[in-house]
One Martini backbone bead per residue (centre of mass of N, CA, C, O) as a GRO file, in nm:
protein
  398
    1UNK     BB    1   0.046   0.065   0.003
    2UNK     BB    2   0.302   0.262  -0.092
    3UNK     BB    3   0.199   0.428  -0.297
    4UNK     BB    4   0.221   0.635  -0.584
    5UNK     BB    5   0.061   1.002  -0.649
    6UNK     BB    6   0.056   1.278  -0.777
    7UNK     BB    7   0.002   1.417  -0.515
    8UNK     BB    8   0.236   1.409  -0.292
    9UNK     BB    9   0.420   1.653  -0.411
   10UNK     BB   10   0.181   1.858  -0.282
   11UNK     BB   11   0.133   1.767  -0.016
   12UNK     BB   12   0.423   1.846   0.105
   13UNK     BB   13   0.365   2.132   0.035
   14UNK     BB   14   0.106   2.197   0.252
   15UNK     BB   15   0.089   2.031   0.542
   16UNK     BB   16   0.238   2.285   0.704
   17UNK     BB   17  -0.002   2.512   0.583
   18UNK     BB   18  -0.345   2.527   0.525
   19UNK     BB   19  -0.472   2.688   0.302
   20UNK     BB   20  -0.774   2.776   0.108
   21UNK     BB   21  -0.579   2.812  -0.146
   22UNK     BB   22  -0.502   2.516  -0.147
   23UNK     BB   23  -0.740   2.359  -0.145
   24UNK     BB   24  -0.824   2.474  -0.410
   25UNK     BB   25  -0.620   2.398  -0.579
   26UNK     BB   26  -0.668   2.080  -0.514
   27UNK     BB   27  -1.011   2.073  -0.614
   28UNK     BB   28  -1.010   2.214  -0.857
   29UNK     BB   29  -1.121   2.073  -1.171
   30UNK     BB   30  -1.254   1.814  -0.965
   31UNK     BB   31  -1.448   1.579  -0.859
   32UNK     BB   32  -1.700   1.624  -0.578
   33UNK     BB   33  -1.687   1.488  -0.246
   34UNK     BB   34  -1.892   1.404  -0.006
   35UNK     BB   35  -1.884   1.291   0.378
   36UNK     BB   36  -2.135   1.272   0.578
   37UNK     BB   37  -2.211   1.303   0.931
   38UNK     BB   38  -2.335   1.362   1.252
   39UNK     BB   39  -2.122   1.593   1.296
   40UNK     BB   40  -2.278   1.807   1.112
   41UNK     BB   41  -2.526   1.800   1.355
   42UNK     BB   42  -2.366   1.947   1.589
   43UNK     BB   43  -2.561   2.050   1.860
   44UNK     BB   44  -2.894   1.974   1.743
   45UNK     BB   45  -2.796   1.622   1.746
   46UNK     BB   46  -2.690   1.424   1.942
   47UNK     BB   47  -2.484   1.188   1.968
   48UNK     BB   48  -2.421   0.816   2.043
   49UNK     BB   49  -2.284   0.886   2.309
   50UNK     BB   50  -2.211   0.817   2.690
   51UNK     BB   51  -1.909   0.853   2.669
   52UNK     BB   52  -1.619   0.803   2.727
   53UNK     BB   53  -1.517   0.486   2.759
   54UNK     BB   54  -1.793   0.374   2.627
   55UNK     BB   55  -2.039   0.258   2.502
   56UNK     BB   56  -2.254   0.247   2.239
   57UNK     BB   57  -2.516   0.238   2.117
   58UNK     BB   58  -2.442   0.031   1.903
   59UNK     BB   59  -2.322  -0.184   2.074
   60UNK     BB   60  -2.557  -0.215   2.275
   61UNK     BB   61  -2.804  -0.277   2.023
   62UNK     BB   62  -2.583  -0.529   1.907
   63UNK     BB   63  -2.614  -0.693   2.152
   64UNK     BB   64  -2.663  -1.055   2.180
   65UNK     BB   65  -2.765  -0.993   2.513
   66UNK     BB   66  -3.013  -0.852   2.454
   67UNK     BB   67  -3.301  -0.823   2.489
   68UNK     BB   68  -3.574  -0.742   2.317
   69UNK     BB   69  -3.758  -0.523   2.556
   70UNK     BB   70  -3.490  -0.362   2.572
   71UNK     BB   71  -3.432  -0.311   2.278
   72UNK     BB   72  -3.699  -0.118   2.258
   73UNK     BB   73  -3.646   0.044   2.505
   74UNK     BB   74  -3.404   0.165   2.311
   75UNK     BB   75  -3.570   0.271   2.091
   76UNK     BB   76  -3.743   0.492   2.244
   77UNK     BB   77  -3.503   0.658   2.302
   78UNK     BB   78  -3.397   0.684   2.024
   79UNK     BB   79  -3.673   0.812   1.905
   80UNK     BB   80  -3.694   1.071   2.100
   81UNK     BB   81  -3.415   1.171   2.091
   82UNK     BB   82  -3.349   1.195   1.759
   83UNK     BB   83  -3.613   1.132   1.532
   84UNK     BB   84  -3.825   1.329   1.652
   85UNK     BB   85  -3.648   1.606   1.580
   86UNK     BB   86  -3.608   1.552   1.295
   87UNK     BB   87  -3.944   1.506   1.241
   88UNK     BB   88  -4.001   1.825   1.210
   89UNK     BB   89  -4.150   2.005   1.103
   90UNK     BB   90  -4.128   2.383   0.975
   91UNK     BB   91  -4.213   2.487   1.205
   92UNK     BB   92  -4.092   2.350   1.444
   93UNK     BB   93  -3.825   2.367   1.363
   94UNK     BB   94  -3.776   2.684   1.368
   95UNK     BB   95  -3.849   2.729   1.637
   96UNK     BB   96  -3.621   2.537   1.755
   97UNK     BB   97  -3.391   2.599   1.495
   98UNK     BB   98  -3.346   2.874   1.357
   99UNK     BB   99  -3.080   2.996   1.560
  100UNK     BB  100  -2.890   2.772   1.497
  101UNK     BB  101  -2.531   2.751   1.452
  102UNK     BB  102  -2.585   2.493   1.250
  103UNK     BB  103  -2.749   2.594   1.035
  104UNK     BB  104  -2.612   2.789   0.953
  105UNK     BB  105  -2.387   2.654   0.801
  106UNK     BB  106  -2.492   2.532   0.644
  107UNK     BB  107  -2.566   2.769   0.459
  108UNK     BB  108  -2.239   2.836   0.406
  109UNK     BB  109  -2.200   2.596   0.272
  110UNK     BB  110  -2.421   2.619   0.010
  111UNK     BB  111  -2.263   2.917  -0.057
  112UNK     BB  112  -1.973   2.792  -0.097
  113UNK     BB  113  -2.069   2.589  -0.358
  114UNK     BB  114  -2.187   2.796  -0.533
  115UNK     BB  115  -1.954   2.937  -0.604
  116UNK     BB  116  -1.763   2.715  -0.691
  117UNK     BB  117  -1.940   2.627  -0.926
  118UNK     BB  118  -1.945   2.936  -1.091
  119UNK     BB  119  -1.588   2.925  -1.103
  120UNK     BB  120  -1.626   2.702  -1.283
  121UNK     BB  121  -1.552   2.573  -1.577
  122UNK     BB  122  -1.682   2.421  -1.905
  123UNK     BB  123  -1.511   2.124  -1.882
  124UNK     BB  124  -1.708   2.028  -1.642
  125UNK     BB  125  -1.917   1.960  -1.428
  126UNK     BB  126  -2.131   2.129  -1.202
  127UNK     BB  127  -2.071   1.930  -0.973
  128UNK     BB  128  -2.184   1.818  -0.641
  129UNK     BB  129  -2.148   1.573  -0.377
  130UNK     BB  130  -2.362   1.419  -0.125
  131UNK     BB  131  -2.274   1.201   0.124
  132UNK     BB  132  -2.486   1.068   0.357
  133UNK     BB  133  -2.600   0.910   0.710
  134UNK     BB  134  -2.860   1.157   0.748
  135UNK     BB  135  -3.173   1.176   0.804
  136UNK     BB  136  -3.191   1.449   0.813
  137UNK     BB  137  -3.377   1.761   0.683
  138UNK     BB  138  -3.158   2.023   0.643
  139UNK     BB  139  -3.071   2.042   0.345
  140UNK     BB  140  -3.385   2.074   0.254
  141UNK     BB  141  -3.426   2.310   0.397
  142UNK     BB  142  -3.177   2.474   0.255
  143UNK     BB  143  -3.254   2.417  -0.041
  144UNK     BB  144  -3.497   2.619  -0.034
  145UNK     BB  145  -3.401   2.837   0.076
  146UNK     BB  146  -3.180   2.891  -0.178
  147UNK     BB  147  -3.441   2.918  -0.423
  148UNK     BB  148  -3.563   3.183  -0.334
  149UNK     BB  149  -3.257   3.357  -0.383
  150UNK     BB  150  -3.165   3.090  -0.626
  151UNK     BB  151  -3.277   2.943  -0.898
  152UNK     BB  152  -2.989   2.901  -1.032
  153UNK     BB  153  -3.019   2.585  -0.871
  154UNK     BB  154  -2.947   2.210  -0.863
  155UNK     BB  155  -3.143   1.999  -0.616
  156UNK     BB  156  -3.081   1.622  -0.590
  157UNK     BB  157  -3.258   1.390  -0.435
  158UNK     BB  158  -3.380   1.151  -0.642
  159UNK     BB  159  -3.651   1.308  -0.717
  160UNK     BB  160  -3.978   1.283  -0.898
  161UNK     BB  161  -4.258   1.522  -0.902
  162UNK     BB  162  -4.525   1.666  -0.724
  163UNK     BB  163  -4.767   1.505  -0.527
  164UNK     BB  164  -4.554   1.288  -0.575
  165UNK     BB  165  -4.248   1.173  -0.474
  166UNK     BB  166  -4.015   0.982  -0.631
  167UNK     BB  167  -3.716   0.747  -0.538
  168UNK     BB  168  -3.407   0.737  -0.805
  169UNK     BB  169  -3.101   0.639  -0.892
  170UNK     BB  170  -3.177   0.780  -1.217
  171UNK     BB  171  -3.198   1.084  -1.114
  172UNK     BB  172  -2.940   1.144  -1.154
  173UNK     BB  173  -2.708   1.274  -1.361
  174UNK     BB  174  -2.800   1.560  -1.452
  175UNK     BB  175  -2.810   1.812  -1.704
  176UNK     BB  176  -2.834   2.159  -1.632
  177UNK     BB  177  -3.008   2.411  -1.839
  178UNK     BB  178  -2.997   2.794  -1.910
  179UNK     BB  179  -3.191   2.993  -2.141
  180UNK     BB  180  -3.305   3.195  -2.351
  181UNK     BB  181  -3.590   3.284  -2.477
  182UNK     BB  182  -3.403   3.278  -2.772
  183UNK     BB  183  -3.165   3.059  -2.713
  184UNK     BB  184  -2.862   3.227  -2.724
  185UNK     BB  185  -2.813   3.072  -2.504
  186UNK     BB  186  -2.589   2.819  -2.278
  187UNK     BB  187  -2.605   2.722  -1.944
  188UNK     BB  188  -2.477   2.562  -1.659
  189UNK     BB  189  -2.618   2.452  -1.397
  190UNK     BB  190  -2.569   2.433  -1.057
  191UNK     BB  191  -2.503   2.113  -0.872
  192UNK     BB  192  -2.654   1.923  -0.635
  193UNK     BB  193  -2.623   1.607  -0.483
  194UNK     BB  194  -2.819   1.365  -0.290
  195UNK     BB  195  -2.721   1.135  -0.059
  196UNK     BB  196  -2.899   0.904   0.129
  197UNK     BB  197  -2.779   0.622   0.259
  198UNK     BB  198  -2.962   0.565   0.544
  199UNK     BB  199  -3.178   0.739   0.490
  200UNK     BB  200  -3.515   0.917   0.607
  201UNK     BB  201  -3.762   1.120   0.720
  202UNK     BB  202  -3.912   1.117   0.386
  203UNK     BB  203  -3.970   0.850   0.388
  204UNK     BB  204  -4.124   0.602   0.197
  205UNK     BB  205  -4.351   0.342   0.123
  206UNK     BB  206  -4.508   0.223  -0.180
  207UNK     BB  207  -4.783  -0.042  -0.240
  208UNK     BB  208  -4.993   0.072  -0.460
  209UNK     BB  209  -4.829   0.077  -0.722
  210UNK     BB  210  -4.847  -0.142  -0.958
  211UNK     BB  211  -4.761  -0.347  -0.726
  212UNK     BB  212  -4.510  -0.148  -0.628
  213UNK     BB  213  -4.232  -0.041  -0.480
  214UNK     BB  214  -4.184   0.261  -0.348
  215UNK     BB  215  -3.989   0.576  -0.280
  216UNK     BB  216  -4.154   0.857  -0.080
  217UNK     BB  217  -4.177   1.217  -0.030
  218UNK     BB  218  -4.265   1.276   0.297
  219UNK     BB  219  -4.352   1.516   0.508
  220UNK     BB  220  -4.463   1.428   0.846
  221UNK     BB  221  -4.578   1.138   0.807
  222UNK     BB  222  -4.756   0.889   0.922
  223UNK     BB  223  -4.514   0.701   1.044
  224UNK     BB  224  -4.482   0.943   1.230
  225UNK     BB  225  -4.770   0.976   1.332
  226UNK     BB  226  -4.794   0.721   1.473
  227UNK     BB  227  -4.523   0.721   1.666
  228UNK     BB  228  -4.603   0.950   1.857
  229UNK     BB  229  -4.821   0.753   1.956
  230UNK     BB  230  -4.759   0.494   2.073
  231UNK     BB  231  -4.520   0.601   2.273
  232UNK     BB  232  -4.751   0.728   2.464
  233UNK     BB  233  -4.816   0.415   2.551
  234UNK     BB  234  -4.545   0.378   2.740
  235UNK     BB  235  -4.508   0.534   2.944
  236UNK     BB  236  -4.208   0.709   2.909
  237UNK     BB  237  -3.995   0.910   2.980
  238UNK     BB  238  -3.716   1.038   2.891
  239UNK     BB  239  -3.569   1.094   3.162
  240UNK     BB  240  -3.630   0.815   3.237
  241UNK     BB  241  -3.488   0.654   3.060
  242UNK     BB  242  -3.184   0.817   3.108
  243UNK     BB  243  -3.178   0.714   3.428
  244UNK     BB  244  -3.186   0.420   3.362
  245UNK     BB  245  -2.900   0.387   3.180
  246UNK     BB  246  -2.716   0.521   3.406
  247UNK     BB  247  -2.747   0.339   3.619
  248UNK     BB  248  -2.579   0.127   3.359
  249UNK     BB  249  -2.348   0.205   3.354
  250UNK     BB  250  -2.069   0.099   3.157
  251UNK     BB  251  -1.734  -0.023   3.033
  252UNK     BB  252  -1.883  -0.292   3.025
  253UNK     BB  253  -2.093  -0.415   2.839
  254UNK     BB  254  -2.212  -0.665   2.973
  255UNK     BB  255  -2.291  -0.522   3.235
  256UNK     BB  256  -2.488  -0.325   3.089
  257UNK     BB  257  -2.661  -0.509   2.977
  258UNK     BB  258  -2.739  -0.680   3.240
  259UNK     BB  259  -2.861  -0.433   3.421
  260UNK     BB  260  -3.047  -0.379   3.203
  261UNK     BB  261  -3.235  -0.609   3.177
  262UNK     BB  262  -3.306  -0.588   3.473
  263UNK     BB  263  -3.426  -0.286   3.489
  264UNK     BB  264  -3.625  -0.340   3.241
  265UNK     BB  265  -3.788  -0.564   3.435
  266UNK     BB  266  -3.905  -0.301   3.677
  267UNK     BB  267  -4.113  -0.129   3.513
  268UNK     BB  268  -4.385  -0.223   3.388
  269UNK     BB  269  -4.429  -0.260   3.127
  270UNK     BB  270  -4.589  -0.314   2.836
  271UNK     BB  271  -4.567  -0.541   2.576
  272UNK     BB  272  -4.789  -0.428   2.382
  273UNK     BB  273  -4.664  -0.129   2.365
  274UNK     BB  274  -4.398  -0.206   2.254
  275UNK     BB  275  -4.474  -0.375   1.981
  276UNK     BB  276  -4.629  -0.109   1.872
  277UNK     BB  277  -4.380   0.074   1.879
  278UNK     BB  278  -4.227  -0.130   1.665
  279UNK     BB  279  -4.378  -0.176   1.425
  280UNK     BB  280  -4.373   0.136   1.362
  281UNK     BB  281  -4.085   0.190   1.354
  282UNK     BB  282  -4.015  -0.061   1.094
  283UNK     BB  283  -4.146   0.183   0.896
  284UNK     BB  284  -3.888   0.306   0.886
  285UNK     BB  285  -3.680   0.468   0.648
  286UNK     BB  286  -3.404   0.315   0.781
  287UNK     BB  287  -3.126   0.272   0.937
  288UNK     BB  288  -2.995   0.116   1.213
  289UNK     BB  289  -2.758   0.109   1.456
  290UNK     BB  290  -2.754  -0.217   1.463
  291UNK     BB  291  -2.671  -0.315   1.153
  292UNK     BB  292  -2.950  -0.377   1.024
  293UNK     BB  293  -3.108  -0.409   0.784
  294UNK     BB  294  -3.385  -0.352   0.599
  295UNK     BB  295  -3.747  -0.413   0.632
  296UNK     BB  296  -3.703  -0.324   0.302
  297UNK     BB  297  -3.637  -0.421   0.024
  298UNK     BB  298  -3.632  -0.123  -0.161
  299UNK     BB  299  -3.421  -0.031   0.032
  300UNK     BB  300  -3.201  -0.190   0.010
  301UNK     BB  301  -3.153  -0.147  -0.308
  302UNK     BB  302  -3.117   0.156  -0.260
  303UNK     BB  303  -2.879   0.125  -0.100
  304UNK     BB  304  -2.654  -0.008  -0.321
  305UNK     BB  305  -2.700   0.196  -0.515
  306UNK     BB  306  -2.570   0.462  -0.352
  307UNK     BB  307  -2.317   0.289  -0.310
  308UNK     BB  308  -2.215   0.266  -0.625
  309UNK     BB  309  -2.226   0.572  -0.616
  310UNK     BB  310  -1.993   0.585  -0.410
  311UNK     BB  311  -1.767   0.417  -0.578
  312UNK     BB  312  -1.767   0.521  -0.869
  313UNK     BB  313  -1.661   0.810  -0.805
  314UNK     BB  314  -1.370   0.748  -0.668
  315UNK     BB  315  -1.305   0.582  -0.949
  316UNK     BB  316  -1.226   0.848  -1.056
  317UNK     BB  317  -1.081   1.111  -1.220
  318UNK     BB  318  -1.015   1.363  -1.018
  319UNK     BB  319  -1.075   1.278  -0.731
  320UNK     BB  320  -1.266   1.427  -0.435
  321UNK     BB  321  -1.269   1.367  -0.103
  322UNK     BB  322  -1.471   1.499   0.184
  323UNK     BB  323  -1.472   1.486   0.525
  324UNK     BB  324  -1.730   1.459   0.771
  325UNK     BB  325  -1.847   1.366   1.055
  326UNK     BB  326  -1.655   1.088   1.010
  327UNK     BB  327  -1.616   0.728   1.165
  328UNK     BB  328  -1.619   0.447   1.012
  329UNK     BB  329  -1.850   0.259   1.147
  330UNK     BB  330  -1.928   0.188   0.839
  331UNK     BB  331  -1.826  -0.075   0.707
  332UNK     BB  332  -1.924  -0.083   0.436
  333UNK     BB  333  -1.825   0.237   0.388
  334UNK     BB  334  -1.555   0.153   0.437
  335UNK     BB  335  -1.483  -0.053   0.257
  336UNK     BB  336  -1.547   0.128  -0.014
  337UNK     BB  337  -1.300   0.333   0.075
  338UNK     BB  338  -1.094   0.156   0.075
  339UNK     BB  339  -1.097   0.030  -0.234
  340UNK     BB  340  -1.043   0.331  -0.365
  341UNK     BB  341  -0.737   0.394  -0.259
  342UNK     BB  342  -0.679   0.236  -0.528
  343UNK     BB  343  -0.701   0.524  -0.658
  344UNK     BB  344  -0.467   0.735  -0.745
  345UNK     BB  345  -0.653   0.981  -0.848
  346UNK     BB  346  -0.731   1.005  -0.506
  347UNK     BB  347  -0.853   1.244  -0.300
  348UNK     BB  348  -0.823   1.282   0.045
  349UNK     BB  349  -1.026   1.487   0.302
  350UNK     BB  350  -0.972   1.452   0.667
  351UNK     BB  351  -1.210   1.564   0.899
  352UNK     BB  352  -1.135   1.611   1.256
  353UNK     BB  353  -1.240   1.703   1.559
  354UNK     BB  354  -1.021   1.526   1.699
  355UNK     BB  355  -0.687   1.427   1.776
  356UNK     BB  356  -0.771   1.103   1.818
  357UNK     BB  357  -0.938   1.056   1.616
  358UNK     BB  358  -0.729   1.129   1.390
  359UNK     BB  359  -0.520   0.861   1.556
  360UNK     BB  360  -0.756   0.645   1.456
  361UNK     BB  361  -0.760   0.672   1.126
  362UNK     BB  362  -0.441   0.664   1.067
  363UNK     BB  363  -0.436   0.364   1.177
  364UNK     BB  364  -0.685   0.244   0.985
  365UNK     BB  365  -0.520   0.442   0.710
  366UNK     BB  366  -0.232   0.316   0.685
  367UNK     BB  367  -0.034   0.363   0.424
  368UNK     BB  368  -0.179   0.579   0.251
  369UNK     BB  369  -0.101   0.861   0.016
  370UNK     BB  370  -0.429   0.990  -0.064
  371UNK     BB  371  -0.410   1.124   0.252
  372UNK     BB  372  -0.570   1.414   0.407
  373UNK     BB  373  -0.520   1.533   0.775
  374UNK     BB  374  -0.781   1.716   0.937
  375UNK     BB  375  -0.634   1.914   1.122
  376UNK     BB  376  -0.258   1.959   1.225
  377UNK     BB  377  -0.352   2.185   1.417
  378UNK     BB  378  -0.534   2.168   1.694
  379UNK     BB  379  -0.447   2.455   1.893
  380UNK     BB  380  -0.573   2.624   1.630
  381UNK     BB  381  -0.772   2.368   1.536
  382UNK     BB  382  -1.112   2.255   1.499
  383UNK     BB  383  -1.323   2.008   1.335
  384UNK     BB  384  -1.510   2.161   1.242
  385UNK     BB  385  -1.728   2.382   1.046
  386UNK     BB  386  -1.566   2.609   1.064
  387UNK     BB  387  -1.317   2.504   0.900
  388UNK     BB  388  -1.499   2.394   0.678
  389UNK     BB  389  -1.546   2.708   0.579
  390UNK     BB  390  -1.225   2.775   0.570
  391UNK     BB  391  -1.183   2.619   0.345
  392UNK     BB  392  -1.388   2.723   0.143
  393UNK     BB  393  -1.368   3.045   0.192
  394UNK     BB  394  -1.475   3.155   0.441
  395UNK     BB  395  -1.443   3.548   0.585
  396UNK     BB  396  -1.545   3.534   0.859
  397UNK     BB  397  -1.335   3.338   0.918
  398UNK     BB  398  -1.005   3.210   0.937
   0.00000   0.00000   0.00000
């Protein structure tokens, strides 16, 4: 794996002081791509965290002796705690997040965005992909909201439709163009493509047209108002959920996992309203933590769509990624991302929220020479969203 790279002695002479003119020359003209984690959304959504040193959500949802309504009892806190407020309408997502200065991020990412594609040559397509693992609508928000100020701008989540937006992988890849009244020119409008990896809180499946399974986009969807009504069924507050959990905290899963069994069976909880807010939930278009595949087929396969095209682009000649905010817990995104690294023409740039992180990812992924770790100097600068910023040329940072 020590393969030599023409980006390599680009990189040597860049890696002493990363400025936003070097990071611009090095990804100018070359076909670009993030891959987004739940870390570009805290902390407007929380991490599955339950602090350094524990085990994480996903660990303790997929360990083997975890039972059945414990398993649920712990999505109970999930749905809580991260996917209720993610699929909040648009009139209370902005009530409670109008202001937060995460929001704000996203604007200034897909403002510098669409800055970086109107400078871009038309000797590529003026496109740029987001790969993204997170569930939340807040892209789709953003991009309502920068359509309304700026409308010659193609944001594509691959769906089509208008009373009813139906989502397919064939929908990707379009090039459009803007001309005049009188056709007298003709120019390339700039592109953001969304593929949302692991599904969405707009997603739903619809089984009764020509008897085929489709996926479609409804904000605020029936399988949400289902769930919201469920859960108040299983009667226990989000509070009393996390109170029970941390009283079972440990740093052995085992023993974990263990004491949560024992804990969450002398709740009085009743199975009926259990099983009944599981069944609702198993309706929602996600992966879940737990690493176990999609409840429905269609969704399956448009994963593995979804994966093949972030295989695709990184496969490609002059091929940029740029990481933000992920953690390669996602064993097959881990896996393809892995063997995209022999191509020697793709250049990958890992942006680590903290130092520690950034020390595990390069001994996950030592021998590669064409990824750069950033920030190099975690004392001046923090892998937040604000240095992503920073590194596209917002004049705002530093």
């Amino acid at each position: 794996m020590g393969m030599k790279n023409r980006f390599e002695n680009e990189q040597e002479n860049t890696l002493d002081v990363f400025t936003p003119d070097k990071f611009d020359k090095l990804i100018r003209g070359k076909s670009i791509n993030f891959l987004i984690g739940a870390g570009a959304s805290t902390p407007m959504y929380p991490t599955l965290s339950f602090g350094e040193g524990y085990p994480t959500f996903e660990d303790l949802i997929s360990h083997k002796d975890l039972e059945h309504y414990t398993r649920i009892f712990m999505y109970t806190y999930y749905f809580k705690k991260w996917i209720k407020p993610m699929g909040l309408d648009r009139t209370n997502f902005y009530e409670k997040y109008g202001k937060c200065k995460t929001l704000e991020s996203y604007r200034r990412f897909i403002s510098l965005l669409y800055s970086f594609l109107l400078n871009e040559s038309n000797e590529l397509p003026k496109r740029i992909n987001i790969f993204t693992t997170n569930y939340d609508l807040v892209f789709e928000r953003i991009f309502d909201e920068f359509l309304i100020e700026r409308p010659l701008i193609y944001f594509n989540d691959g769906s089509r439709g208008f009373f009813k937006k139906y989502i397919s992988n064939k929908n990707f890849y379009m090039n459009v163009t803007h001309s005049g009244y009188n056709d007298n020119f003709r120019r390339e409008v700039p592109t953001i493509n969304l593929f949302k990896l692991h599904g969405s809180m707009s997603w739903t499946v619809d089984e009764d047209i020509s008897k085929q399974d489709r996926i479609f986009v409804e904000e605020n969807n029936q399988y949400l108002k289902d769930l919201k009504n469920s859960v108040k069924d299983i009667n226990i507050s989000l509070e009393d959920i996390e109170q029970t959990v941390n009283n079972c905290l440990s740093q052995d899963i085992d023993l974990l996992v263990s004491n949560l069994n024992k804990l969450v069976g002398q709740l009085n909880l009743t199975n009926e309203s259990l099983e009944r807010f599981y069944e609702d939930y198993s309706n929602l278009s996600i992966i879940n933590p737990d690493k176990y595949k999609f409840s429905k087929t269609v969704l399956e396969q448009h994963y593995y769509q979804l994966i093949r095209s972030f295989s695709y682009e990184l496969e490609k000649k002059n091929s940029i990624l740029i990481v933000f905010g992920f953690s390669f817990a996602d064993e097959h995104i881990k896996d393809v991302f892995e063997r995209s690294l022999l191509n020697p023409d793709l250049l990958v740039f890992v942006i680590s929220f903290s130092a520690s992180g950034q020390i595990e990812l390069k001994e996950k992924f030592k021998g590669y020479n064409n990824i750069i770790f950033l920030p190099e100097n975690f004392s001046e600068y923090q892998g937040d969203f604000e240095y992503l910023l920073y590194l596209l040329g917002d004049n705002d940072e530093k």
